[in-house]
C-alpha positions as CSV (number, residue, x, y, z in Angstrom):
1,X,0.1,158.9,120.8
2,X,1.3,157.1,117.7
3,X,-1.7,158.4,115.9
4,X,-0.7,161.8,116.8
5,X,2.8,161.5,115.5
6,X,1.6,159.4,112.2
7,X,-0.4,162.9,111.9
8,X,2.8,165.2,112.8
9,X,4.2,162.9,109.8
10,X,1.8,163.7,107.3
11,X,1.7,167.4,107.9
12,X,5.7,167.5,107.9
13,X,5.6,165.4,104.5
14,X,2.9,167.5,102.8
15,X,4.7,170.6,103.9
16,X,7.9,168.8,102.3
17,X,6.3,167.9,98.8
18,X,4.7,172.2,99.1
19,X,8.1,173.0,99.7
20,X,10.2,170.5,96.5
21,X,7.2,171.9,94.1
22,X,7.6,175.5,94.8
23,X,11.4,175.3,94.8
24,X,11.1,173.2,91.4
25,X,8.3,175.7,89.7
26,X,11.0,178.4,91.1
27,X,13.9,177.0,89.0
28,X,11.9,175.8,85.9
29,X,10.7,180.2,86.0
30,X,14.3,180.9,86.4
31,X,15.6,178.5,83.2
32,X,13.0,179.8,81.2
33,X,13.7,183.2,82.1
34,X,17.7,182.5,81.2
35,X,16.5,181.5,77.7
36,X,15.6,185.1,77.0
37,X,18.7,186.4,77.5
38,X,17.3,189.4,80.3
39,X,20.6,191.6,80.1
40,X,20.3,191.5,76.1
41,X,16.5,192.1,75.7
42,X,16.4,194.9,78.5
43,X,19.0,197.2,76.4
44,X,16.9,195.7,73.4
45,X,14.2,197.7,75.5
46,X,16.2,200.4,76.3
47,X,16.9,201.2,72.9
48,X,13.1,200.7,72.1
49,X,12.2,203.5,74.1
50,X,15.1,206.1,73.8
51,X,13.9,205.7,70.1
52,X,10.5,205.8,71.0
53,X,11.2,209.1,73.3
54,X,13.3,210.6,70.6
55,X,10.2,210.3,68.2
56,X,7.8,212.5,70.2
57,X,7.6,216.2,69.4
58,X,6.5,216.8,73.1
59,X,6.9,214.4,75.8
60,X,5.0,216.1,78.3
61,X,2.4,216.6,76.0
62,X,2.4,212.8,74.5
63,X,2.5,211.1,77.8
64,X,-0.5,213.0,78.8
65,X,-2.8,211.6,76.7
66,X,-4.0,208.3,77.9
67,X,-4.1,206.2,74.3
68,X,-0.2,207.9,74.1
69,X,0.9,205.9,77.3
70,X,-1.2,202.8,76.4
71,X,0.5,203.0,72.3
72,X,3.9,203.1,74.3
73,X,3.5,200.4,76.9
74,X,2.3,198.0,74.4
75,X,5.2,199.3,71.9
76,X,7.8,198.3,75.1
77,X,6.1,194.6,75.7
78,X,6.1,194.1,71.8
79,X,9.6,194.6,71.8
80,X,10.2,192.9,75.0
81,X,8.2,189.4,73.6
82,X,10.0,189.6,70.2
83,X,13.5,190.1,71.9
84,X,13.0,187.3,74.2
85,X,11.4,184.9,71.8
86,X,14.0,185.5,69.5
87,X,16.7,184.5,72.3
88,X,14.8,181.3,73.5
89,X,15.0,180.0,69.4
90,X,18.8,181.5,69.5
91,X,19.3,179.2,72.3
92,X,17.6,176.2,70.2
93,X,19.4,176.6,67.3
94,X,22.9,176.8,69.4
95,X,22.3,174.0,71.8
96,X,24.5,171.2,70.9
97,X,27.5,174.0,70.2
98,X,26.6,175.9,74.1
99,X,28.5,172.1,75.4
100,X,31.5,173.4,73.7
101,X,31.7,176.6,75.4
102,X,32.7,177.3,78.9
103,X,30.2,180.4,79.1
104,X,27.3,178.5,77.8
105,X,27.3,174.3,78.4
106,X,25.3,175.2,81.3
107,X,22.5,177.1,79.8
108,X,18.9,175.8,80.1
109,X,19.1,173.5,77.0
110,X,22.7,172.0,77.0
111,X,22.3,171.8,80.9
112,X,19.0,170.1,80.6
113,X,16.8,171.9,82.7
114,X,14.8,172.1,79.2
115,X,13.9,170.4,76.8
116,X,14.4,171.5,73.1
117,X,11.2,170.8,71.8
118,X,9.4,172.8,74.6
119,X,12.2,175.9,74.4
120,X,11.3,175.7,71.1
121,X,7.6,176.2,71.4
122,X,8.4,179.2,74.3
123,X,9.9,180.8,71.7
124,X,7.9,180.9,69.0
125,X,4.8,181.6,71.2
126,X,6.7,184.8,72.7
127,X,7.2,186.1,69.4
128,X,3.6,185.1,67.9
129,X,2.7,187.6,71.2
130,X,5.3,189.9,70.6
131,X,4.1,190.2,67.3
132,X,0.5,190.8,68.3
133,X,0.9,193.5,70.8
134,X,3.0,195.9,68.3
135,X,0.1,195.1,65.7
136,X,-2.2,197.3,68.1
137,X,0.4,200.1,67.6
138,X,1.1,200.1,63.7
139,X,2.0,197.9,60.7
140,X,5.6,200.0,60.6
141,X,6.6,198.6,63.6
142,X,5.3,195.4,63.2
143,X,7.1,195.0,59.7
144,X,10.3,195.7,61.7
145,X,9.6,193.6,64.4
146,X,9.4,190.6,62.1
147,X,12.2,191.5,59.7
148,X,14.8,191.5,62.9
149,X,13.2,188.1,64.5
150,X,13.8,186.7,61.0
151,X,17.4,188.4,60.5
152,X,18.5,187.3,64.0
153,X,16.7,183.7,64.2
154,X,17.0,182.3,60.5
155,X,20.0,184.6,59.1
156,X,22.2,186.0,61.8
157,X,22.4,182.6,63.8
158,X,23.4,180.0,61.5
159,X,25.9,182.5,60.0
160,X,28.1,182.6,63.1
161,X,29.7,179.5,62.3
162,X,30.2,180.5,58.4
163,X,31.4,183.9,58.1
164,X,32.8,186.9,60.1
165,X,30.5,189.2,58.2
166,X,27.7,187.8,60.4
167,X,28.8,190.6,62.6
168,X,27.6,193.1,60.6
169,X,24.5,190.8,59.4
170,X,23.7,190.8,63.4
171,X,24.4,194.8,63.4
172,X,20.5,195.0,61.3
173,X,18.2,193.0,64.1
174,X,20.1,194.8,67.0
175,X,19.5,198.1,65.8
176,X,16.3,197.7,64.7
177,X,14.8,198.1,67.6
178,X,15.8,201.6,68.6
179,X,14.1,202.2,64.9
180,X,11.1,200.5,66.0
181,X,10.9,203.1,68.5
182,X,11.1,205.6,66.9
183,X,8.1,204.1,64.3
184,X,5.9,203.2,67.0
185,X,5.9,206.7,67.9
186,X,5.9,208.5,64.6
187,X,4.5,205.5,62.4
188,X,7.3,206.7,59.5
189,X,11.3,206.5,59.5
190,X,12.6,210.1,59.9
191,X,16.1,211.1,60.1
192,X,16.1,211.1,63.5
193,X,15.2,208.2,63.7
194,X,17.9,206.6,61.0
195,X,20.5,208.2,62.4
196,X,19.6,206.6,66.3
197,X,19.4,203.1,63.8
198,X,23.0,203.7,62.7
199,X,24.4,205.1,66.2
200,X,22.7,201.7,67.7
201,X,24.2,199.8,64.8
202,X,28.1,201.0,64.9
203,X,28.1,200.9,68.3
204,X,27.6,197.1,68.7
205,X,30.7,196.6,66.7
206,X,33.1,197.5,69.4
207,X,31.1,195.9,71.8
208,X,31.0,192.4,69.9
209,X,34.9,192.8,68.8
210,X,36.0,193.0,71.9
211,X,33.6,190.8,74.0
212,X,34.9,188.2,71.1
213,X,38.9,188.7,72.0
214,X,37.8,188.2,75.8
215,X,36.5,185.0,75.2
216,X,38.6,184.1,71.7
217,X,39.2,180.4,72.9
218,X,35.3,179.4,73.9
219,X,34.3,180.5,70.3
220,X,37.1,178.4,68.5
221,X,36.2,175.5,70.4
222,X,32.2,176.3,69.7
223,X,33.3,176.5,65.9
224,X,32.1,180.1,65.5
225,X,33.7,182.3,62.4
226,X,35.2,185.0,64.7
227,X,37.2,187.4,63.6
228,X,38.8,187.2,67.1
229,X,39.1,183.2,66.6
230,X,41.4,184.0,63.0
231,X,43.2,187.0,64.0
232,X,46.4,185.7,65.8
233,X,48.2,189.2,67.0
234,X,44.4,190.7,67.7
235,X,45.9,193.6,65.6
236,X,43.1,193.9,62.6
237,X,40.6,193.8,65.2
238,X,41.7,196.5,67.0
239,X,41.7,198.9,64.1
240,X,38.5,197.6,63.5
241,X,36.9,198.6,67.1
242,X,38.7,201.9,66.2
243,X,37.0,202.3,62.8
244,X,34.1,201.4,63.9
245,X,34.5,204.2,67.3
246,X,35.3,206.4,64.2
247,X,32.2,206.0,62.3
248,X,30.0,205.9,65.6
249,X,30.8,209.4,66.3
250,X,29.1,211.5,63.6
251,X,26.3,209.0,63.9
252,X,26.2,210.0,67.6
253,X,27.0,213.8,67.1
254,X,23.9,213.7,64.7
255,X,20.9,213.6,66.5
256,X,21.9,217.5,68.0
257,X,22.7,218.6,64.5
258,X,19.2,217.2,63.1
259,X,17.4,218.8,66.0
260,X,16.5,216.0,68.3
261,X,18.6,216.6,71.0
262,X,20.4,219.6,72.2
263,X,23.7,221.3,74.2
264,X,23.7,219.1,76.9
265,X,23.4,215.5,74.6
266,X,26.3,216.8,72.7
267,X,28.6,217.6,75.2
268,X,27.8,214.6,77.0
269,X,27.7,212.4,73.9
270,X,31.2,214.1,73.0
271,X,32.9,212.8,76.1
272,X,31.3,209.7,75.9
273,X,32.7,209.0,72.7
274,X,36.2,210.2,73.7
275,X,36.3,207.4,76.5
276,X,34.8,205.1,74.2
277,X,37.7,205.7,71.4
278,X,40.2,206.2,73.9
279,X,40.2,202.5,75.4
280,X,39.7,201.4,71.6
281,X,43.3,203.2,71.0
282,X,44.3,201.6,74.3
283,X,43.5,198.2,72.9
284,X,45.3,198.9,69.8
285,X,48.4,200.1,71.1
286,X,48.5,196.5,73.2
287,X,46.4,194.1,72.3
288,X,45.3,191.8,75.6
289,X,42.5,190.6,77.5
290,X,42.3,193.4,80.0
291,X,42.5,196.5,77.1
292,X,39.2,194.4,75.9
293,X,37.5,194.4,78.9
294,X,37.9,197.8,79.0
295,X,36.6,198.4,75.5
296,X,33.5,196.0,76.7
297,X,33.1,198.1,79.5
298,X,33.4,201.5,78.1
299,X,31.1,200.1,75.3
300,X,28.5,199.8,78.2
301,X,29.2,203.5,80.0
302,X,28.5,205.0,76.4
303,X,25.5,203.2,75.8
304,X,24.0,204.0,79.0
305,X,25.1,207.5,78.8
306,X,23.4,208.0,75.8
307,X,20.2,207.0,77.0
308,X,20.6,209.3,80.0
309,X,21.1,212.2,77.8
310,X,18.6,211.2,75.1
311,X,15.9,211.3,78.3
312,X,17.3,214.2,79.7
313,X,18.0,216.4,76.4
314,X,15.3,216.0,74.0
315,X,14.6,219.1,72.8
């Protein structure tokens, strides 16, 4: 009997141990996932492959073609690696300012679920592999790829906590890869193609302006050159996320007028950029957390709606 139950005990402990390990492999996946910043690097994609869609004379035609489908899929994981590993050394680089922030002492790093040293290799090794699968699709994209990894990891980052213009520094890497679309398709920069790179760029002005008033506080304490953090009355950023609506929606307009899109994107892309400017006005007239949110969120319908149209439009 007791050798029975010393064997019920060694079954129930081994089960145990199965158990702790998977649940620990299952939350190491999940910090390392975090690192890459999923929500950021699947619009990253998004962008990627409107751009990529926009460059193709003929979709049915492209996609039909075996090599076509392979050139894009490895175009979309290219992007993908270089987003994330770019993220992962973002979160390096930030790791002893994420403890000062609310929003961010309990990512992966600061929270210690890993270590710097190894988030550090993760993220080099996703871009080295980023950077490999966009060299099977062409040396354009590639050169892209590497200019926004090194604009975002060795420019953009350490910038935050010097200037306010790194806003528009970080407007370069998060626009290029709606270009590197478009180049991974086309292997050259056409106007389409610039002027999906500048609808990409203005639009993350708005976005980052008012995701910055909404949490104004966690970047003083982090030590981050916001404009939000040094604009008391929130009123020059407001006219900003206006200008900037302003300027977004010729670039947006464009793509019908230059032939890449047709009735349907503009009309759609028109109302979209009313809402968009609308809340912007609405967050100028009073400046508060709420009118921001609502910036941040409209910010998110237009981008989105885009897409939609860009897929279901292109002439």
């Amino acid at each position: 009997m007791e050798t029975v139950q010393t064997n019920l005990t060694l079954v129930t402990d081994t089960a145990s141990e199965k158990q702790a390990s998977k649940v620990g492999f299952m939350s190491t996946f999940a910090a390392y996932y975090e690192m890459t910043k999923p929500g950021i690097t699947r619009m990253v994609v998004l962008s990627a492959a409107a751009g990529y869609y926009l460059g193709v004379s003929k979709a049915t035609e492209h996609f039909s073609d075996a090599v076509n489908v392979i050139n894009f899929l490895l175009a979309m994981l290219g992007t993908a690696l270089v987003s994330s590993g770019s993220c992962v050394l973002n979160n390096f680089m930030e790791r002893d300012f994420d403890k000062l922030m609310k929003r961010t002492m309990q990512r992966p790093i600061p929270a210690g679920a890993v270590s710097p040293k190894a988030a550090l290799f993760f993220g080099l090794a996703l871009g080295a592999a980023g950077i490999a699968a966009l060299s099977l699709v062409n040396l354009l994209t590639v050169g892209l790829a590497i200019l926004t990894f090194v604009l975002y990891v060795n420019i953009y980052t350490p910038l935050k906590r010097k200037t306010t213009l790194s806003l528009i520094v970080g407007g370069f890497p998060g626009a290029f890869p709606a270009l590197g679309g478009w180049t991974a398709a086309t292997d050259s920069i056409g106007l389409g193609g610039f002027m999906f790179f500048l609808l990409m760029f203005f639009w993350q002005m708005p976005h980052f302006l008012a995701l910055s008033w909404m949490y104004k506080q966690d970047y003083e304490r982090g030590g981050y050159e916001m404009l939000a953090v040094h604009d008391q009355t929130g009123k020059n950023l407001a006219w900003q996320t206006v200008g900037y609506i302003l300027l977004l929606i010729p670039s947006t307009l464009a793509l019908t007028f230059v032939r890449e899109t047709g009735m349907v994107y503009l009309v759609g892309a028109s109302l979209l950029c009313a809402v968009f400017l609308y809340f912007s006005i609405q967050l100028l007239r009073h400046v508060s957390v709420v009118n921001a949110r609502k910036v941040l969120l409209s910010s998110y319908l237009y981008l989105v709606g885009i897409f939609i149209l860009i897929f279901v439009d292109k002439v």
